[in-house]
N, C-alpha and C positions, 0 to 999 in steps of 0.2 A: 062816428069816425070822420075826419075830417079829409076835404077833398084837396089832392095835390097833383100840380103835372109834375113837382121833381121827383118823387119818389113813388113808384107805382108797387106799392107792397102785394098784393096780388097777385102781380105778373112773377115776382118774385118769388111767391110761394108757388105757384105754377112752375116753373121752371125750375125750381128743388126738385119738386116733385116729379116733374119729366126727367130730371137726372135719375132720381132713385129707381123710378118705373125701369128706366133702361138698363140699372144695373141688373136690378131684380128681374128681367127678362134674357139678360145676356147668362146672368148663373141659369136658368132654365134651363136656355137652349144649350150651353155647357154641357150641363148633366146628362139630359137626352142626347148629344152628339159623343160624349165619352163612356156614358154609361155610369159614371161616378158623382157621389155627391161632394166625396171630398178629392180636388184636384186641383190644391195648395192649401198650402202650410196655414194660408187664413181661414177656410173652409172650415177646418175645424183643428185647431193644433193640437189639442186636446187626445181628440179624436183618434187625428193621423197618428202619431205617438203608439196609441195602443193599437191599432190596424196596421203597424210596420212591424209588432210586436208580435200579431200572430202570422205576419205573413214570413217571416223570422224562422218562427216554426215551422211553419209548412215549408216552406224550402229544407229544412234537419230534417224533417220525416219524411219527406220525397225521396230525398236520397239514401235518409236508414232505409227506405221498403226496398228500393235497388240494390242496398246491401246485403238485406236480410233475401233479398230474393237470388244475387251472386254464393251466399254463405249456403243458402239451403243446396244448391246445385252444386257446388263444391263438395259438400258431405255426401249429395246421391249419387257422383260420381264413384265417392269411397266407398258409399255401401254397395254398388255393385260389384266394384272389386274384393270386398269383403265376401262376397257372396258367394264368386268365382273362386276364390280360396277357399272358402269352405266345402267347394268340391273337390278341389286336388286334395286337400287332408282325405276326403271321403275315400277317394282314389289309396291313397296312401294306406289309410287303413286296413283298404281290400287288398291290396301286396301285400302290407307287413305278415295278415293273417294268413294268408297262403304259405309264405315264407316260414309262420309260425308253427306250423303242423308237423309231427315228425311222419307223418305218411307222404311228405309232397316228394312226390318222383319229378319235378321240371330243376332248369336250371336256378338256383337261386341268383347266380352271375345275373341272368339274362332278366330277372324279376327287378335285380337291385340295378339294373342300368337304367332299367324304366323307373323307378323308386327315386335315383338320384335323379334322375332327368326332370322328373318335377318337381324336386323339392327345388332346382333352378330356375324353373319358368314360376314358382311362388314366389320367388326372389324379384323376380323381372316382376310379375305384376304387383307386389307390395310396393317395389320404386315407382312403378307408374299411377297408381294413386296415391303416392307422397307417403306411404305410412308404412315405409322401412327406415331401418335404425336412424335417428338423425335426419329422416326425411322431411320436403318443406313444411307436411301437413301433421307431423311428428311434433306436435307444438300446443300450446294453449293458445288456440284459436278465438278473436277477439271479432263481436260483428260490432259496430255501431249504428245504431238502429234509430238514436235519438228520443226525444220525446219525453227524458226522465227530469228529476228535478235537481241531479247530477250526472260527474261524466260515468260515474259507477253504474249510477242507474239506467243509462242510455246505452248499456252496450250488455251483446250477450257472450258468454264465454263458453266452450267445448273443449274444453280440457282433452287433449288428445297427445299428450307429453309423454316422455320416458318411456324406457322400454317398456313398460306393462302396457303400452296403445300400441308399439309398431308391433308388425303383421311378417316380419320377414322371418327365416328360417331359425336364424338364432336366438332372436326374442321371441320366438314360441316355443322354443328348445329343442328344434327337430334339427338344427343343422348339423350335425354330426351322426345323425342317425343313420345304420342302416341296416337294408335285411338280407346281406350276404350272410353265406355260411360262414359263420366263424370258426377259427383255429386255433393252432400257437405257432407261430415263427420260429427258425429256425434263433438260436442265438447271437448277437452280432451282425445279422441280414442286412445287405441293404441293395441287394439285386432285384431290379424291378422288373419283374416279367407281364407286364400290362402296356408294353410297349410290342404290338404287335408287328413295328416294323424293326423289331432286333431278333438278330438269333443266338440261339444259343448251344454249348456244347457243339460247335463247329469241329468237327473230327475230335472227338471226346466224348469221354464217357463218365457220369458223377455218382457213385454208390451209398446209398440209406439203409443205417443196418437197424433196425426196429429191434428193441426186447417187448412181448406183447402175452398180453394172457387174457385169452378171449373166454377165459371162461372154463377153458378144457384144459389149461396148464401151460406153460410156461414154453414159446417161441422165438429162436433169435428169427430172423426174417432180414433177407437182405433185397431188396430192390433197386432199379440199378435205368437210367434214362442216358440212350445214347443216341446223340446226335448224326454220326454218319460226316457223310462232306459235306452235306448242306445244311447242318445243325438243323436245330428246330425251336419252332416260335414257342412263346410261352404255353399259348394254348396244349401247342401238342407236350410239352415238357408235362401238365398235369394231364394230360389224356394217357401217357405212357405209365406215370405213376400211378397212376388211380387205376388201369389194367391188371396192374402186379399186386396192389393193395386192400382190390375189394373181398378178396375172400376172408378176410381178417378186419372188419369194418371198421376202417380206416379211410381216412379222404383227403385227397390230395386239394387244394384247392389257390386262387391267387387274393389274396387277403387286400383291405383298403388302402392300405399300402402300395399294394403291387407287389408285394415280394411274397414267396411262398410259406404255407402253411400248411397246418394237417389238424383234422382233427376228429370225431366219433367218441362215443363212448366209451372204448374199448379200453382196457389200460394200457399203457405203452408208452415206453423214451426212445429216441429215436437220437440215433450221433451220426455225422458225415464229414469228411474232407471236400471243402470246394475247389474243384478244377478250374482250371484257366478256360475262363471264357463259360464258368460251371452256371450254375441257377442258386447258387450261395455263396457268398464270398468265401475267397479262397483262406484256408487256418480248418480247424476243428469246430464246427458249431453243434449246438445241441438242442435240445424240446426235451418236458416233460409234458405229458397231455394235461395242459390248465384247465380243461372244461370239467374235469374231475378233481375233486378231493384228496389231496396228497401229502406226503411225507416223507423226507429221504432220511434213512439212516448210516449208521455207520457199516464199514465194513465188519461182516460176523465172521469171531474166531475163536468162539469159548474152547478154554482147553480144561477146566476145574469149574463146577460149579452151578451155578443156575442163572438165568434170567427172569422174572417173573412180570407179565403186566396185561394189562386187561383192555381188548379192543371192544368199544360201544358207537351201535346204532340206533335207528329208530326199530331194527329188529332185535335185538338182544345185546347181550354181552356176553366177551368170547373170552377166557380166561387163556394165555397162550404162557407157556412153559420153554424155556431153549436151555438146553445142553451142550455138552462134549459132544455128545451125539449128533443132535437136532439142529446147534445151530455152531458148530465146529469150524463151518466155509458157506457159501454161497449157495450153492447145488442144496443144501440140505435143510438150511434158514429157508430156501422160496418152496421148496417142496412142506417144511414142518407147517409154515404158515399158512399156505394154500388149504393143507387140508384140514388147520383148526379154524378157520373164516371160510369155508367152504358154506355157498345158502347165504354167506352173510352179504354179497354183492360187493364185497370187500377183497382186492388182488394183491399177490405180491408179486411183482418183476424188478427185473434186473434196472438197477440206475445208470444215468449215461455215461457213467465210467464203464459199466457190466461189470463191476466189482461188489459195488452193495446192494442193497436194496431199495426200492421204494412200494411202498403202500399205497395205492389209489381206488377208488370209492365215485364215485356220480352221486352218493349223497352224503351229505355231512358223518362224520363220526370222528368218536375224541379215542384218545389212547391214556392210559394211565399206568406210570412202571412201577411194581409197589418193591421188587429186589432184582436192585443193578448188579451187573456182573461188567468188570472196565472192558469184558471184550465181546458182550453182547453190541445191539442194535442201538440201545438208546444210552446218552453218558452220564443219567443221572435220575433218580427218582422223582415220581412229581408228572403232571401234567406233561403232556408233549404237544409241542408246537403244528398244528396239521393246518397247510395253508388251502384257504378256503379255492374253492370252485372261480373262476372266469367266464360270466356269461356269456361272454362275446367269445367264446372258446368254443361253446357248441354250436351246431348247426342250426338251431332254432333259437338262440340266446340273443343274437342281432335284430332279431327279427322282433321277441318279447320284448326288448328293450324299447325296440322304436315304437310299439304299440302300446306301450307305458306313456312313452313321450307324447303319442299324438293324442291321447284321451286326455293329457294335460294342455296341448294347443288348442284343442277344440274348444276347452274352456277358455281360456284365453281368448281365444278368438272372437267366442259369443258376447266376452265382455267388450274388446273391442266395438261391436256391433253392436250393442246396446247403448255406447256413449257417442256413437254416429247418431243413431236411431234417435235418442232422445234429445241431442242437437236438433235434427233436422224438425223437433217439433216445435222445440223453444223459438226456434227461426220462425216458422210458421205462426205461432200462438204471438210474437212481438211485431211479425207483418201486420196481423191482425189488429192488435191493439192501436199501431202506427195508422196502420189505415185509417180505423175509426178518428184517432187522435183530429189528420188530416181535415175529413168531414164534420168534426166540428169546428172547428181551428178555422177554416173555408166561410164555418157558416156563423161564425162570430167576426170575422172580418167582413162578409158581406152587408153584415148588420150595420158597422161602423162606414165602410167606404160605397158600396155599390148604393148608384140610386134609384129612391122610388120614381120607377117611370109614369106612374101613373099620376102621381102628385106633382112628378115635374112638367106633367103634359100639363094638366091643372094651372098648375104655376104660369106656364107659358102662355095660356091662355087667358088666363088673368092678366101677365102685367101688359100684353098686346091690348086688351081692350085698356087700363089704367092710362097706358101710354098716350092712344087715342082720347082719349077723354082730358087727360094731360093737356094734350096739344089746342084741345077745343078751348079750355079753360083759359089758357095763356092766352088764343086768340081773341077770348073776350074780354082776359084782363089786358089785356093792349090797346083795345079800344075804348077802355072806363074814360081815359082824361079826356079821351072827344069831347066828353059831355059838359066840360070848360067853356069851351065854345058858345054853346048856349045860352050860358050867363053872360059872356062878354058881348056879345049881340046887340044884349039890353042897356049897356053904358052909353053907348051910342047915342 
């Protein structure tokens, strides 16, 4: 190698070389000051690219777990309230059965105020957990949780839609339910006596003339509620009736309506004119007892001939014959018939004209006329029409009903609770997964960006000593062309 003072290749290379050392010591102390090995885009672009890629993710599943952790709390809100409902139904239960008993001596009024009163406060707390009719949480509820390899896959759903999810009174079918005594209204009614600040029959007086046959034969019965000067509330209007009416088990009572009704076992039509200012409106209204099995016939006036036709129970059948004799008028058709369905639980009274008859029964039975007469009972041969029974006409039929209805809520209910329930696990089991997701996702990103401290301590301490060594080399390659000198000396 030849010796030159113009170009000192040495010092050259030295001085690369302290450049690079310094680069290579400034990424060190970089790394160790940031904590990262890659902190640009030069570092490794590669790299960076897929490390923004997982941190991408972790940011989607940071906030699915927040979601999944808002979604689960929104559903244990509902299943608490779900929970709370499932006791007022219990509640309800316990009324309707009490109500349902034909032994219960309490007020049923005073049972079904309590009975409605909750099924309003189920009402209040179905909207406050959102899952009454059309409520917010009345919905197919969507979490986004992230982390899937689409948007379907990344979200979880709880289908809490249509009325088979809400909780409120009418989508579990109790809203109209109730376990008042039932009756039948008078005809026409629309006097509302559940206005305890009205009075009524204000200096007047309204008369109920009952036909009733309790068994021992055939009663007109007149009962009669007079007001005075200071009329009287509705209350007392059924407390007066039901004094004059209990010996013939009969029930005065204020129906859901509010207007009055009557009702028992017993068979009986009952007709009245309402008075001014009366507890029926004023005209002629009438009742047949609906909680029993009925039939009205015509008026009986055989003069020639016979009638022939056959009454069936679940106890027998009663072959019943009317004549000239038997069934000639009125008086003679309720007495012939009384005493051929005598035992059979089967009555004949007078209908609300008090001209003909009617037939009534507490349990089903059919009638069949096999020889018409044009001035018997029935106007043609063949089956007779007998209109069925009125649940809600008896005093325990409101009550059955509504304990029909709530053994179907219950269920209801439970499915509700189950599609909470098994939400609030799917939330839980996708927290989970998210989590994990995070902790690896974290630790594949650590891979690519965070850096080895321990190699960049390494590092740093490498290019510090290179550096110095750098530096030493330079200083003797700067002093190489001195040695020019030497030779030119010798010219001399």
């Amino acid at each position: 190698m030849s010796i030159s003072i113009q170009t000192n290749v040495a010092s050259l290379n030295a001085q690369f070389y302290i450049s690079k050392n310094q680069i290579f010591q400034a990424t060190a102390i970089e790394q160790l000051s940031s904590g990262y090995k890659i902190n640009s885009s030069a570092n490794d672009p590669a790299g960076l690219a897929v490390a923004n890629q997982y941190a991408g993710n972790i940011t989607e599943l940071s906030a699915g777990v927040q979601n999944a952790t808002d979604g689960v709390s929104t559903l244990q809100i509902a299943d608490g309230g779900l929970a709370n409902i499932s006791q007022i139904l219990g509640r309800l239960q316990t009324l309707a059965s009490e109500a349902a008993s034909g032994t219960f001596q309490g007020s049923r009024t005073t049972v079904n105020n309590e009975y409605q009163g909750l099924l309003a406060e189920l009402n209040r707390q179905a909207s406050n957990i959102g899952l009454n009719t059309g409520g917010v949480n009345n919905v197919n509820l969507t979490v986004y949780t992230g982390g899937g390899n689409s948007q379907s896959n990344a979200q979880i759903s709880v289908d809490l839609s249509g009325g088979n999810n809400a909780v409120d009174a009418i989508a579990l079918g109790i809203g109209t339910t109730s376990v008042a005594g039932g009756g039948t209204g008078i005809s026409g009614n629309s006097v509302r006596l559940d206005n305890q600040a009205a009075t009524f029959l204000t200096s007047a007086s309204q008369s109920f003339t009952f036909h009733v046959n309790t068994g021992t034969g055939n009663q007109d019965v007149t009962v009669t509620a007079t007001g005075g000067s200071g009329g009287l509330t509705g209350s007392q209007v059924i407390s007066s009736l039901n004094s004059q009416l209990q010996a013939y088990g009969i029930t005065a009572s204020i129906g859901s309506a509010g207007t009055l009704q009557f009702g028992g076992s017993t068979a009986f039509t009952v007709t009245t004119t309402g008075a001014s200012g009366g507890v029926t409106t004023t005209g002629t209204g009438t009742a047949v007892n609906s909680s029993n099995y009925s039939i009205n016939t015509q008026i009986p006036a055989i003069t020639a001939g016979t009638e022939v036709f056959t009454v069936q129970n679940a106890g027998g059948s009663y072959n019943v014959t009317l004549s000239s004799v038997t069934g000639d008028n009125q008086a003679d058709t309720l007495t012939a018939l009384n005493s051929r369905l005598a035992g059979s639980g089967i009555y004949a009274v007078k209908d609300v004209a008090g001209t003909g008859v009617t037939l009534q029964s507490t349990g089903t039975f059919s009638i069949n006329e096999t020889t018409n007469n044009a001035n018997g009972l029935f106007a043609a041969t063949g089956a007779q029409a007998v209109t069925a029974s009125s649940a809600g006409a008896s005093a325990t039929g409101n009550a059955l009903a509504a304990l029909a209805a709530l053994t179907s809520a219950i269920g209801i209910l439970g499915l509700v609770q189950g599609t909470v329930g098994a939400g609030e696990n799917k939330l839980q089991y996708a927290t989970s997964l998210a989590q994990s997701q995070i902790t690896n996702y974290s630790s594949a990103e650590s891979g690519l960006r965070d850096a080895d401290v321990a190699a960049a301590a390494a590092n740093l301490t490498k290019a510090q000593v290179l550096q110095q060594t750098s530096l030493a080399a330079l200083s003797q390659a700067n002093s190489a062309p001195q040695a020019v000198l030497s030779l030119l000396k010798n010219l001399g």
